[in-house]
Jmol script that loads the backbone (N, CA, C; Angstrom):
load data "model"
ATOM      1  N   UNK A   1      47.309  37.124 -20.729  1.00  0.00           N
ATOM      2  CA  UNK A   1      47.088  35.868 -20.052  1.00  0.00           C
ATOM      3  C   UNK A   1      47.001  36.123 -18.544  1.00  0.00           C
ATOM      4  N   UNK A   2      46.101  35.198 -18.062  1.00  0.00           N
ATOM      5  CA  UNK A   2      45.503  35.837 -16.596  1.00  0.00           C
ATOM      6  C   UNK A   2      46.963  35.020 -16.190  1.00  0.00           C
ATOM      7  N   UNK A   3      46.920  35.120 -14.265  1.00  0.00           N
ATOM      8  CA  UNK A   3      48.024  34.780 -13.675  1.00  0.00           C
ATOM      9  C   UNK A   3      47.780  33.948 -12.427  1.00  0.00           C
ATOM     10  N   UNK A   4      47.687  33.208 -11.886  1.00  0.00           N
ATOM     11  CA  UNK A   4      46.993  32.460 -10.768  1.00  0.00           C
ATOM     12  C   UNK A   4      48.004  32.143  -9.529  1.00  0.00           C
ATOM     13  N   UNK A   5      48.458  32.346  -8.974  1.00  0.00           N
ATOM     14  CA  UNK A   5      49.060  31.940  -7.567  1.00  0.00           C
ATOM     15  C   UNK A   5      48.679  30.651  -6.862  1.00  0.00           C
ATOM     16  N   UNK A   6      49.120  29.315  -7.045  1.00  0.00           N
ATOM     17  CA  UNK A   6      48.568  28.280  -6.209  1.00  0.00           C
ATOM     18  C   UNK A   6      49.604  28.479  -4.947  1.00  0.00           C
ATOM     19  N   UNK A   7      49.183  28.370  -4.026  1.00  0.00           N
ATOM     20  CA  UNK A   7      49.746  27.892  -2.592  1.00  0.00           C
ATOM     21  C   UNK A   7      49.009  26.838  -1.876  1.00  0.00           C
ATOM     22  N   UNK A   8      49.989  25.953  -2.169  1.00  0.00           N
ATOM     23  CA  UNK A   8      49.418  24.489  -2.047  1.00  0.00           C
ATOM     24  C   UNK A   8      50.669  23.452  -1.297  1.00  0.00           C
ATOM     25  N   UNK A   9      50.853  23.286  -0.208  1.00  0.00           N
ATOM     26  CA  UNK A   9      51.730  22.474   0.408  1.00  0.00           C
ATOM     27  C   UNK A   9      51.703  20.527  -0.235  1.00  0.00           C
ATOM     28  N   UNK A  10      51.275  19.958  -0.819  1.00  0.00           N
ATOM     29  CA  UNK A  10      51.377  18.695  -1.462  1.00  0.00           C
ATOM     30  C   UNK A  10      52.124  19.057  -2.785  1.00  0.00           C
ATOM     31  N   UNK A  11      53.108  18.729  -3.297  1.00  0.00           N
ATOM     32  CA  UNK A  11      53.273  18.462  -4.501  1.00  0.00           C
ATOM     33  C   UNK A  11      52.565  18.266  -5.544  1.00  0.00           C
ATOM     34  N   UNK A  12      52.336  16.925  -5.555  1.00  0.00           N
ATOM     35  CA  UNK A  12      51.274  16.074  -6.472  1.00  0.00           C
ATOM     36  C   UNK A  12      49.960  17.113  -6.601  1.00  0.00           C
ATOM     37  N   UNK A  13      49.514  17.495  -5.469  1.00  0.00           N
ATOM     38  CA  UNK A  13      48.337  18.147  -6.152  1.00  0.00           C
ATOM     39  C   UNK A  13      48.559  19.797  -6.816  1.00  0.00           C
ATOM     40  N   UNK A  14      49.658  20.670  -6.277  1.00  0.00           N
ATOM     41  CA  UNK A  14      49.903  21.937  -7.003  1.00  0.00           C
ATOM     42  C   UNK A  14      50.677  21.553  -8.110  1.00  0.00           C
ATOM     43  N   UNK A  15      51.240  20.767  -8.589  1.00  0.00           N
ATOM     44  CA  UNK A  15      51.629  20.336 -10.331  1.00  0.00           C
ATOM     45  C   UNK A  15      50.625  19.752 -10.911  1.00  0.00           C
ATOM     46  N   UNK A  16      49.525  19.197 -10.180  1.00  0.00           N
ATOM     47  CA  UNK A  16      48.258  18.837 -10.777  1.00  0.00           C
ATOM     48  C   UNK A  16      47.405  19.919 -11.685  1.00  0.00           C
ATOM     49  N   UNK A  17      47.230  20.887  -9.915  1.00  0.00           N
ATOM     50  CA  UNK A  17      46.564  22.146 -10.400  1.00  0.00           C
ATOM     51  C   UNK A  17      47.169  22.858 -11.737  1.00  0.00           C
ATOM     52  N   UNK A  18      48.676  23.204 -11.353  1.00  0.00           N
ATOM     53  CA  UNK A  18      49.400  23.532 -12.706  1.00  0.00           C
ATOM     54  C   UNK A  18      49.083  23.157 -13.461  1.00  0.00           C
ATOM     55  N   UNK A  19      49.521  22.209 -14.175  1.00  0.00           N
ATOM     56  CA  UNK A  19      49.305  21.694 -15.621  1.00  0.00           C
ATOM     57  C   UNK A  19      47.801  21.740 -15.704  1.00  0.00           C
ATOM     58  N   UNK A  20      47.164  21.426 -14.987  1.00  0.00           N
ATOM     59  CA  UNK A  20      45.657  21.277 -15.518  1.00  0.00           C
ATOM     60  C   UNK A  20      45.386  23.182 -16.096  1.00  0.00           C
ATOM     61  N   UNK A  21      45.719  23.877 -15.466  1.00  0.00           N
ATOM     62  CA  UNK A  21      45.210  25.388 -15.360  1.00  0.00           C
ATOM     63  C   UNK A  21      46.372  25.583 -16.078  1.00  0.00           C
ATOM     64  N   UNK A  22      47.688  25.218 -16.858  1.00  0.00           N
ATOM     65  CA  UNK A  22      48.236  25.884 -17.764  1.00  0.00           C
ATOM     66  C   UNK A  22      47.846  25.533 -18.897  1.00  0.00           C
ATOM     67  N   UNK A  23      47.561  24.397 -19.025  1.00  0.00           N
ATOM     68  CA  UNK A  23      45.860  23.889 -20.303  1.00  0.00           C
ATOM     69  C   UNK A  23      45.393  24.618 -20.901  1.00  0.00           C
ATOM     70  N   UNK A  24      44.573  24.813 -19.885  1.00  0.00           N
ATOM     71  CA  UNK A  24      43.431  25.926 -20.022  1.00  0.00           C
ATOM     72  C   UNK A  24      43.694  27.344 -20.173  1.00  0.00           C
ATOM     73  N   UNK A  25      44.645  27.680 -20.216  1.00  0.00           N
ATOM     74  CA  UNK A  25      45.590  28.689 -20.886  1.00  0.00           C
ATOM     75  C   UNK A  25      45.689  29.689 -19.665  1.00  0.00           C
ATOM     76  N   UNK A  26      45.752  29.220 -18.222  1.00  0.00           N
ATOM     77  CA  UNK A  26      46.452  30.550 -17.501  1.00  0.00           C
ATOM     78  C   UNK A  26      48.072  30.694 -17.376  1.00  0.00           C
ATOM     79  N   UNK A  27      48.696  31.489 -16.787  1.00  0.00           N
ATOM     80  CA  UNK A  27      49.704  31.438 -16.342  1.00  0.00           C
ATOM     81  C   UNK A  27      49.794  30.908 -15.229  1.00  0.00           C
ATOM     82  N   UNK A  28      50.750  29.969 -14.777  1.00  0.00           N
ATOM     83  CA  UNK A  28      50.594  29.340 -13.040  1.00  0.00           C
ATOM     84  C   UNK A  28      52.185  29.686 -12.095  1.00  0.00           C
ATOM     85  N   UNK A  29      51.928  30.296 -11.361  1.00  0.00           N
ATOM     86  CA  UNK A  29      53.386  30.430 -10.421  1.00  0.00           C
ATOM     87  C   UNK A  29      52.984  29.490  -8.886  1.00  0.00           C
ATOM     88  N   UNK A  30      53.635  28.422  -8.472  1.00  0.00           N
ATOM     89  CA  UNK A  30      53.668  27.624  -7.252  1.00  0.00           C
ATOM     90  C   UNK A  30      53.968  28.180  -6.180  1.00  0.00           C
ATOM     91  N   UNK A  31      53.827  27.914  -4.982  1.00  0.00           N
ATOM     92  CA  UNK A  31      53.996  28.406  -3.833  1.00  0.00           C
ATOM     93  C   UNK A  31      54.320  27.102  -2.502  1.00  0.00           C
ATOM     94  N   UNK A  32      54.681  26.845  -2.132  1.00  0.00           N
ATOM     95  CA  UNK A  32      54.403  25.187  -1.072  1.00  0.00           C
ATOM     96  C   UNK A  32      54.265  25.530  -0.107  1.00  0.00           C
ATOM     97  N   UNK A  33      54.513  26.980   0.495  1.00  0.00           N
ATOM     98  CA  UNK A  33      53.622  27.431   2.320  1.00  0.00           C
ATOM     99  C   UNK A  33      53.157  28.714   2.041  1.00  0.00           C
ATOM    100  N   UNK A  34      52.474  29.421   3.236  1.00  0.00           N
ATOM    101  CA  UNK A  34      51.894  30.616   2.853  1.00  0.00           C
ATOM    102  C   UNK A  34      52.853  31.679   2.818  1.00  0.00           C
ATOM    103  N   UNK A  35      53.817  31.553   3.403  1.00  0.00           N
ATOM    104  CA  UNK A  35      55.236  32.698   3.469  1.00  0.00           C
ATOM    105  C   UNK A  35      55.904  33.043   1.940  1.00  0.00           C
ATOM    106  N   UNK A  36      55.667  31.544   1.330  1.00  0.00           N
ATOM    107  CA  UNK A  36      56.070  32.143  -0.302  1.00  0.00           C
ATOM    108  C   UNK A  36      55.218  32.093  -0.803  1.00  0.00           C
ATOM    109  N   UNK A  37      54.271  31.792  -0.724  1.00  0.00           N
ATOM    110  CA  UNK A  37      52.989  32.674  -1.837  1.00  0.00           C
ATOM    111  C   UNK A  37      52.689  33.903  -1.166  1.00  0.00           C
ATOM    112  N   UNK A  38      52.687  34.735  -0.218  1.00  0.00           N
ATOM    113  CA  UNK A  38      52.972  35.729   0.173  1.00  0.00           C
ATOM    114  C   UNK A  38      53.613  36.648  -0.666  1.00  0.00           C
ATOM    115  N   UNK A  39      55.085  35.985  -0.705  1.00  0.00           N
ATOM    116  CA  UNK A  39      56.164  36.794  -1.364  1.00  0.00           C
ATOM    117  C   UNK A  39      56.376  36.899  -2.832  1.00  0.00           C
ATOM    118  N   UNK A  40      55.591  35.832  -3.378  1.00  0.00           N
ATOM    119  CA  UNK A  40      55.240  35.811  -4.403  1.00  0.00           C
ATOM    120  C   UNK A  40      54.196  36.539  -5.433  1.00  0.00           C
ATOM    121  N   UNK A  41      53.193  36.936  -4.582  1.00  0.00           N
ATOM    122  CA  UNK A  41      52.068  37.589  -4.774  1.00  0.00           C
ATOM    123  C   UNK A  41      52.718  38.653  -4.765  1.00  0.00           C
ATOM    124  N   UNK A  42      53.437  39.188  -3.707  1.00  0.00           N
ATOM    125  CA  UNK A  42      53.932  41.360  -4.170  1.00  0.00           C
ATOM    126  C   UNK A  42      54.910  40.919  -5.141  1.00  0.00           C
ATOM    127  N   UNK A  43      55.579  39.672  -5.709  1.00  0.00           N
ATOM    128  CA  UNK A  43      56.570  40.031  -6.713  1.00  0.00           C
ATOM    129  C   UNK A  43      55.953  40.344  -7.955  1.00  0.00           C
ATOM    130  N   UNK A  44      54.783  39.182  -7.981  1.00  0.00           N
ATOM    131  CA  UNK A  44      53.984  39.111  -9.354  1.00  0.00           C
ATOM    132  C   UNK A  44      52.629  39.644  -9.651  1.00  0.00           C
ATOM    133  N   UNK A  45      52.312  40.144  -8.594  1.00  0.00           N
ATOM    134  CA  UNK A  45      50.616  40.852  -8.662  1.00  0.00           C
ATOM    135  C   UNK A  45      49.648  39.399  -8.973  1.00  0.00           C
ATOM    136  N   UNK A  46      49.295  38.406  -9.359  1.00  0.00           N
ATOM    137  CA  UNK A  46      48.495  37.198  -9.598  1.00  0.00           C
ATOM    138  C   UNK A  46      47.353  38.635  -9.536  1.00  0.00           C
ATOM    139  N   UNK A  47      46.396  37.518 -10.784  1.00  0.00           N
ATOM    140  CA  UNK A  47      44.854  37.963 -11.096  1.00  0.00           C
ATOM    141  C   UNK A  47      43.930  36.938  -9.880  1.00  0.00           C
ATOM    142  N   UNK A  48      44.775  36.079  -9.038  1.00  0.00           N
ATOM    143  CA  UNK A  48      43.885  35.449  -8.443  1.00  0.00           C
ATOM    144  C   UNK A  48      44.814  34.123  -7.376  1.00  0.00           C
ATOM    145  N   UNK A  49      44.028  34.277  -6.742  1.00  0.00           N
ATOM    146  CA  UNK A  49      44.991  32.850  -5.469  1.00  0.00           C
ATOM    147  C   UNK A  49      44.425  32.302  -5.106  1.00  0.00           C
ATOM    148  N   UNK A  50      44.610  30.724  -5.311  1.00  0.00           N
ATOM    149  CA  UNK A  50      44.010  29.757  -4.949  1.00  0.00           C
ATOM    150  C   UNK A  50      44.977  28.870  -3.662  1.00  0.00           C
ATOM    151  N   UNK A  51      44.569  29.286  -2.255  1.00  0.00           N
ATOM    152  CA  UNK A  51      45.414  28.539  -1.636  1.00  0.00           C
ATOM    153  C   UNK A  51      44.763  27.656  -0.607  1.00  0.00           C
ATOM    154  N   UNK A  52      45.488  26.911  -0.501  1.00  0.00           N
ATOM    155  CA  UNK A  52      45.113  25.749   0.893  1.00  0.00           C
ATOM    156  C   UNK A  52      45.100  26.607   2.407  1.00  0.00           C
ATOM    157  N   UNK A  53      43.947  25.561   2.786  1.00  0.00           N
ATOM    158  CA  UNK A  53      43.903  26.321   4.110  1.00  0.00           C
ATOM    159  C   UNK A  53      44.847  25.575   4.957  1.00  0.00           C
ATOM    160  N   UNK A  54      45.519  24.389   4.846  1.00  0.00           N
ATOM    161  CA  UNK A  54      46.397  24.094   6.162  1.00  0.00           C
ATOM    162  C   UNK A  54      47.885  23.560   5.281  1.00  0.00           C
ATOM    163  N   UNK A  55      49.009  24.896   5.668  1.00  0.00           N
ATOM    164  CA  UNK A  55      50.042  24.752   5.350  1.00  0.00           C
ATOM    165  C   UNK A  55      51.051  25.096   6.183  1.00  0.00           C
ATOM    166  N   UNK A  56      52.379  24.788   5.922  1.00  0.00           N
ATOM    167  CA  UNK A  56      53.515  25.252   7.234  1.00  0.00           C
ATOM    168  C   UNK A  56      53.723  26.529   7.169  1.00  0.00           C
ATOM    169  N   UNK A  57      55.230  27.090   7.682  1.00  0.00           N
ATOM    170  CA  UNK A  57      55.546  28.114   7.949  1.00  0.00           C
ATOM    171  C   UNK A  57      54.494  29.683   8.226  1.00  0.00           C
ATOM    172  N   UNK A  58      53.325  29.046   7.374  1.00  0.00           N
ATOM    173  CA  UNK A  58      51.867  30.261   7.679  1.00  0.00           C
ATOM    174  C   UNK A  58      50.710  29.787   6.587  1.00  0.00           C
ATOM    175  N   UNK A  59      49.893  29.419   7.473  1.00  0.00           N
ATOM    176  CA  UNK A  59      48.575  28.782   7.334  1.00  0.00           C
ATOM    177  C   UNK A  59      47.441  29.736   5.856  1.00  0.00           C
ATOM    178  N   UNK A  60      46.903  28.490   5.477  1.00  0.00           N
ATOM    179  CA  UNK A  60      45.709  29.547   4.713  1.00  0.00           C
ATOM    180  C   UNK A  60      45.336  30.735   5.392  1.00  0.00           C
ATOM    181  N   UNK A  61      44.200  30.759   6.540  1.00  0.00           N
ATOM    182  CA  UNK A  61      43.758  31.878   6.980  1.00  0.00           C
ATOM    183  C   UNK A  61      45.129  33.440   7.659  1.00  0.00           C
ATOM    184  N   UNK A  62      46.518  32.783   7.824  1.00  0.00           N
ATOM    185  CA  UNK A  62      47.012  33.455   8.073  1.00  0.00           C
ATOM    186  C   UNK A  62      47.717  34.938   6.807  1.00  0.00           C
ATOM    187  N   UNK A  63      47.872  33.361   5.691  1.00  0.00           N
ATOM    188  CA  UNK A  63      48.224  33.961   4.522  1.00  0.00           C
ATOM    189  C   UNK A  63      47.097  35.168   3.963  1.00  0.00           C
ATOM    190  N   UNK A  64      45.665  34.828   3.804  1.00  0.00           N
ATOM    191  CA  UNK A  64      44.697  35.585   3.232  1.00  0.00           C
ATOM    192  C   UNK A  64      44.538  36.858   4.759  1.00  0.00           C
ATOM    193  N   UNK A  65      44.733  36.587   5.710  1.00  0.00           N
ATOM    194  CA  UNK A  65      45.085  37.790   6.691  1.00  0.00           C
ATOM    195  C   UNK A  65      46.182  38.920   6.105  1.00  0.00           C
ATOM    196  N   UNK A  66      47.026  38.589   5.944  1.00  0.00           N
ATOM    197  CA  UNK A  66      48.189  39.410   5.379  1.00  0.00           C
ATOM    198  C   UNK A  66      47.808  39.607   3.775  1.00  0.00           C
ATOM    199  N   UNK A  67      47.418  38.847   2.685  1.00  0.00           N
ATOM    200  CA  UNK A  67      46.935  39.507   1.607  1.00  0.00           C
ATOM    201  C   UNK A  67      46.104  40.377   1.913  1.00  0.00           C
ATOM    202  N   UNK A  68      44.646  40.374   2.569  1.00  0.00           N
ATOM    203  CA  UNK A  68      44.097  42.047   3.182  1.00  0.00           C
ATOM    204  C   UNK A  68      44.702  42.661   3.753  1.00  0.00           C
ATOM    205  N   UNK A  69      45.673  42.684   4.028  1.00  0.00           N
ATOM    206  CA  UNK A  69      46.201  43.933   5.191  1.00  0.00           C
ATOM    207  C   UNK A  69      47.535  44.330   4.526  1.00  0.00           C
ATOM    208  N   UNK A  70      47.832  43.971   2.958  1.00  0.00           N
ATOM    209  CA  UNK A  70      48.623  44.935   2.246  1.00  0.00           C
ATOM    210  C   UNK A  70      48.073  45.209   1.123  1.00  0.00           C
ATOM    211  N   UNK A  71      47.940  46.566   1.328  1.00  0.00           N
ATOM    212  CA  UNK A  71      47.063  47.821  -0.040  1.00  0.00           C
ATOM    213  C   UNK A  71      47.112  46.986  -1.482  1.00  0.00           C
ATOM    214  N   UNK A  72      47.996  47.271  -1.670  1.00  0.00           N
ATOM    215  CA  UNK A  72      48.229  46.418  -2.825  1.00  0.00           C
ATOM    216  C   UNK A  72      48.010  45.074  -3.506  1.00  0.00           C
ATOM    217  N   UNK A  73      47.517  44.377  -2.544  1.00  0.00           N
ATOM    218  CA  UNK A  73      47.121  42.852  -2.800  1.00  0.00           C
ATOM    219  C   UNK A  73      45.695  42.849  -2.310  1.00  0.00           C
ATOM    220  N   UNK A  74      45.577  43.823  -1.472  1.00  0.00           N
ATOM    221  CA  UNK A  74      43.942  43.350  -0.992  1.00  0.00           C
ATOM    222  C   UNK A  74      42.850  42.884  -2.044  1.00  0.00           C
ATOM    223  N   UNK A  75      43.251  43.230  -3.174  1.00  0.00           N
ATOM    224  CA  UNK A  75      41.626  43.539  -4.264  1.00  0.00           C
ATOM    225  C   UNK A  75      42.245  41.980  -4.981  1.00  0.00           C
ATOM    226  N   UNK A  76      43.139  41.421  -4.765  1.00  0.00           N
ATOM    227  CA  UNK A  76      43.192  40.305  -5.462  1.00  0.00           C
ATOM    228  C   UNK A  76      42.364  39.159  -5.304  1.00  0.00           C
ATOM    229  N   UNK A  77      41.321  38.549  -5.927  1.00  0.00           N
ATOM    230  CA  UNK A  77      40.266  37.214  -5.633  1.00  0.00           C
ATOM    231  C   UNK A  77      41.143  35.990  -5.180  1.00  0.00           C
ATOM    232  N   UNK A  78      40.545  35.619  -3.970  1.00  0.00           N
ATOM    233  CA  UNK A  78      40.828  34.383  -3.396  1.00  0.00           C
ATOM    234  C   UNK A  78      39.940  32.963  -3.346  1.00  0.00           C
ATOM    235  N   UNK A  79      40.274  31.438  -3.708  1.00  0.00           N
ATOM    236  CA  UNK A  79      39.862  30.901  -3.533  1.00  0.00           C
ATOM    237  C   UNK A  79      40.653  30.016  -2.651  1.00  0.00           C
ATOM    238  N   UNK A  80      39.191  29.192  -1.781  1.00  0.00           N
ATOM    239  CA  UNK A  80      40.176  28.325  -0.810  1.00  0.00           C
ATOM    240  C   UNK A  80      39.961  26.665  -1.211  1.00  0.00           C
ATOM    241  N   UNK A  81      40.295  25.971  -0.492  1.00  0.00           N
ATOM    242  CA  UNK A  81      40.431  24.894  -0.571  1.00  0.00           C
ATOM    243  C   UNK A  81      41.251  23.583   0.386  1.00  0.00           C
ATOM    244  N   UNK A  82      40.696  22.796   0.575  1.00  0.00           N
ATOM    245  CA  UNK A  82      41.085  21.898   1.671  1.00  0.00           C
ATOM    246  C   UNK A  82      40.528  20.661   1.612  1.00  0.00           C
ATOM    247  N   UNK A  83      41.136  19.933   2.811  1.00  0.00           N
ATOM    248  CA  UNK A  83      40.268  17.984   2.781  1.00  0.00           C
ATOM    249  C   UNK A  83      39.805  18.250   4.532  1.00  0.00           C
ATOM    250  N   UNK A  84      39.838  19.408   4.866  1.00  0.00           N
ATOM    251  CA  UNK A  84      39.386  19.145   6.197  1.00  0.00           C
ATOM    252  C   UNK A  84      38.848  20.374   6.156  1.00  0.00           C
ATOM    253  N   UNK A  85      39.071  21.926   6.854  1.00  0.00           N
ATOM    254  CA  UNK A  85      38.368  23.085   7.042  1.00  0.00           C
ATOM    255  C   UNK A  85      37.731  23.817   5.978  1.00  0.00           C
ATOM    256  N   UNK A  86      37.036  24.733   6.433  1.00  0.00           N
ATOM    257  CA  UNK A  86      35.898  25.438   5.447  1.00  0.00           C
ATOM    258  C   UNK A  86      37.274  26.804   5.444  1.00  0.00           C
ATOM    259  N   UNK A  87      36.649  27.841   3.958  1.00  0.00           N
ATOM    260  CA  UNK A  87      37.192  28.095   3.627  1.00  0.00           C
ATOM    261  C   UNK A  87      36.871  29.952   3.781  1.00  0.00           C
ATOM    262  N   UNK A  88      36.649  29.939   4.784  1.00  0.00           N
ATOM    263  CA  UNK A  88      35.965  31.245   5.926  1.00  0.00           C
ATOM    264  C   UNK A  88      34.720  32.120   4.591  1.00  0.00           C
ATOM    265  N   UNK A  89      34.901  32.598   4.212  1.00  0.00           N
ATOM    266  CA  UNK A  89      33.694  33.738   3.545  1.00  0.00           C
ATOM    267  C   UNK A  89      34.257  33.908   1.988  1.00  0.00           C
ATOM    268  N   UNK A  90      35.190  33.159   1.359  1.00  0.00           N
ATOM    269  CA  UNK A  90      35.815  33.157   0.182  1.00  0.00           C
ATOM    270  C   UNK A  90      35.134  31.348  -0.204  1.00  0.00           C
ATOM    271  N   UNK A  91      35.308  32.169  -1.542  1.00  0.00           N
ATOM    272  CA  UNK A  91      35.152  30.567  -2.153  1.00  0.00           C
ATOM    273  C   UNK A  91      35.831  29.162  -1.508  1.00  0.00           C
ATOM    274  N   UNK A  92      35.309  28.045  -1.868  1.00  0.00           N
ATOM    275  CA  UNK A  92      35.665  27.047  -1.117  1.00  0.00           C
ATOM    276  C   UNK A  92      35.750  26.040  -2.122  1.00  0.00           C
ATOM    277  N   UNK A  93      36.878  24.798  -1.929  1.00  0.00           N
ATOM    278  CA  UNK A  93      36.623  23.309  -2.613  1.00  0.00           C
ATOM    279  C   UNK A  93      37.159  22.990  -1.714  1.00  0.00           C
ATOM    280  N   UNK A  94      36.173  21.915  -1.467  1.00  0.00           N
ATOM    281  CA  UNK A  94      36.805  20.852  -0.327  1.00  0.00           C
ATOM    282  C   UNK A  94      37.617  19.697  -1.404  1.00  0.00           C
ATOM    283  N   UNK A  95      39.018  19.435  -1.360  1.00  0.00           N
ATOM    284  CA  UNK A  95      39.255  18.058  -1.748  1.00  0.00           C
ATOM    285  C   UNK A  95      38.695  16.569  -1.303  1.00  0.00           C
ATOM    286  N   UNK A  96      38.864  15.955  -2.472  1.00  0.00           N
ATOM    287  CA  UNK A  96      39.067  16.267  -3.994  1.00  0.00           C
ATOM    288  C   UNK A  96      38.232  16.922  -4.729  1.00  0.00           C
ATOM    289  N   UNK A  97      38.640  17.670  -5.305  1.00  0.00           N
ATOM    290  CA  UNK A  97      37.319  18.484  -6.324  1.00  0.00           C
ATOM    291  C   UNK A  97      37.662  18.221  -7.675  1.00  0.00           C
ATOM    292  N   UNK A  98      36.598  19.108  -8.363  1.00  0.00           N
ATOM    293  CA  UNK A  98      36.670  18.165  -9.881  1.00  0.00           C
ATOM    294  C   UNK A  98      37.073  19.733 -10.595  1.00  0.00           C
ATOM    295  N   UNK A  99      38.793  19.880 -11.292  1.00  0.00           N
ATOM    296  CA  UNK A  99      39.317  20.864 -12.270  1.00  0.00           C
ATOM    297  C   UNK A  99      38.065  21.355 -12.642  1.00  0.00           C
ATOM    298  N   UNK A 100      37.140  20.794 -14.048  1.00  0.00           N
ATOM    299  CA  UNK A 100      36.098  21.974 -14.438  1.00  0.00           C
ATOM    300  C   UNK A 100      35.700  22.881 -13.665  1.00  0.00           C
ATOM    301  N   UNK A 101      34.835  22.233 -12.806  1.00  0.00           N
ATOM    302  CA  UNK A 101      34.290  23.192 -11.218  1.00  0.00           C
ATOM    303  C   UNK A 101      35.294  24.004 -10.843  1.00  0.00           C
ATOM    304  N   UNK A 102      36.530  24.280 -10.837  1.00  0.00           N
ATOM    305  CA  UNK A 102      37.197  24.883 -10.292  1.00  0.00           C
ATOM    306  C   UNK A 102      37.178  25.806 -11.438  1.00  0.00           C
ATOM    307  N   UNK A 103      37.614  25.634 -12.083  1.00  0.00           N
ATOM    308  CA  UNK A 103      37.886  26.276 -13.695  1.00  0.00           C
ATOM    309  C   UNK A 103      37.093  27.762 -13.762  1.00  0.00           C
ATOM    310  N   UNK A 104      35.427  26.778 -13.844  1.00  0.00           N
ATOM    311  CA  UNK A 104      34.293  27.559 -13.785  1.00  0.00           C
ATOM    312  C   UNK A 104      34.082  28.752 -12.557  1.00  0.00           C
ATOM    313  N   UNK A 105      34.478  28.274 -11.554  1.00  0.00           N
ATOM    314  CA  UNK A 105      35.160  29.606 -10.599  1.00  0.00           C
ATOM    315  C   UNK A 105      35.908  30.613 -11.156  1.00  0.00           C
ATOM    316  N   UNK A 106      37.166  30.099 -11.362  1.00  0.00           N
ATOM    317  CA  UNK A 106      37.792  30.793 -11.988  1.00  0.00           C
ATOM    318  C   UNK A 106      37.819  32.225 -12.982  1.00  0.00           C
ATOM    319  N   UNK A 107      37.135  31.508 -13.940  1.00  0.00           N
ATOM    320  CA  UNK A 107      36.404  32.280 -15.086  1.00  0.00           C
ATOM    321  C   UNK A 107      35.659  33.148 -14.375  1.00  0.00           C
ATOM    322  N   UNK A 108      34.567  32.222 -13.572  1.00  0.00           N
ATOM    323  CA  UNK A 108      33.895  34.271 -13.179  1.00  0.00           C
ATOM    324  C   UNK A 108      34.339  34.498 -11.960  1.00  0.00           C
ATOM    325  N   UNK A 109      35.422  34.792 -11.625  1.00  0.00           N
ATOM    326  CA  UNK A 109      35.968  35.637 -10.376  1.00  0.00           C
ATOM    327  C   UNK A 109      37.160  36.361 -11.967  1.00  0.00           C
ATOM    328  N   UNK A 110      37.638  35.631 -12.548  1.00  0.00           N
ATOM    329  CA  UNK A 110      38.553  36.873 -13.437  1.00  0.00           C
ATOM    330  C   UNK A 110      38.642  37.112 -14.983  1.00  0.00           C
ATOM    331  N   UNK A 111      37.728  36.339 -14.856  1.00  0.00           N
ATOM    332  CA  UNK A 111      37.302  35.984 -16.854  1.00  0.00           C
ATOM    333  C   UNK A 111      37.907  35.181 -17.820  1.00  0.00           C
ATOM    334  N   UNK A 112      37.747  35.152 -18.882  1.00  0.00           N
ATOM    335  CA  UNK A 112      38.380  34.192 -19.814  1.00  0.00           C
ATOM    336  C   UNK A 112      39.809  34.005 -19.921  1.00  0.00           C
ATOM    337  N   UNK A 113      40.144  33.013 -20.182  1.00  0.00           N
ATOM    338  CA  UNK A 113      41.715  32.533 -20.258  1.00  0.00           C
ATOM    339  C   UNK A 113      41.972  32.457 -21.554  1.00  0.00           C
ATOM    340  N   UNK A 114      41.384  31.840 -22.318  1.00  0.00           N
ATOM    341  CA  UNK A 114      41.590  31.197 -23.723  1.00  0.00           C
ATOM    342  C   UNK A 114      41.349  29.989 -23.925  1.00  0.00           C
ATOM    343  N   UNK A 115      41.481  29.012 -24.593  1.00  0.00           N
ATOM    344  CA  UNK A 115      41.082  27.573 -24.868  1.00  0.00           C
ATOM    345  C   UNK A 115      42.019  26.647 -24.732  1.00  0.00           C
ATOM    346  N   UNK A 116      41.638  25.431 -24.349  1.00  0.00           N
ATOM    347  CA  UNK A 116      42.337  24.121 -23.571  1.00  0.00           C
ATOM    348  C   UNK A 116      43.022  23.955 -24.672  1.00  0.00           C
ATOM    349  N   UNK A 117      44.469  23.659 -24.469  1.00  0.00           N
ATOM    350  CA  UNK A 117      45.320  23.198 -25.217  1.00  0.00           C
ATOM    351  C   UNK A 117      46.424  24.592 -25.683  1.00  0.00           C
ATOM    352  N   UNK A 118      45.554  25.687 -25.759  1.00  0.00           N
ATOM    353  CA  UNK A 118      46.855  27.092 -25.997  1.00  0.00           C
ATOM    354  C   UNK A 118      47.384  26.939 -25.291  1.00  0.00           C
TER     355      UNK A 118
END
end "model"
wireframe off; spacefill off
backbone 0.3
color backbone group
């Protein structure tokens, strides 16, 4: 089972993302600023991170700065996402976006999950 990293400062919408993407059969670990999805990412390796670009303690672009600049996390796929900034040279959803569309990212940046409802 793939593994996804949300870092997402709103509540409501990273338990959104969750449940919608544990559905669809990934694994989901939360994050609410970029400092713990950071720390989260070297605990758990994630097949993939989907984080917001404007959060506290360390920002989207700061967070995906420091995922390239440790060996070990660099090769991990990033998607971004926001209601205001673009999402520099990585995938992008501007909120609100629509789960499938995201989904469908998903899938081809790390491949199949399994089927809605496992």
């Amino acid at each position: 089972m793939k593994t996804i990293l949300i870092a997402e400062d709103e509540v409501d919408i990273a338990e959104t993302l969750q449940s919608y993407l544990e559905w669809v059969g990934y694994r989901v670990l939360l994050a609410f600023d970029g400092r713990d999805a950071l720390h989260k990412a070297i605990e758990h390796m994630p097949d993939l991170i989907l984080t917001d670009m404007m959060m506290p303690r360390m920002d989207g672009p700061e967070l995906i700065q420091e995922l390239r600049a440790t060996p070990a996390l660099s090769h991990i796929p990033i998607i971004t996402m926001s209601a205001q900034s673009r999402g520099l040279e990585l995938p992008f959803f501007r909120k609100p976006f629509e789960l499938p569309k995201l989904v469908a990212e998903i899938q081809r940046m790390v491949g199949e999950h399994g089927s809605p409802g496992n």
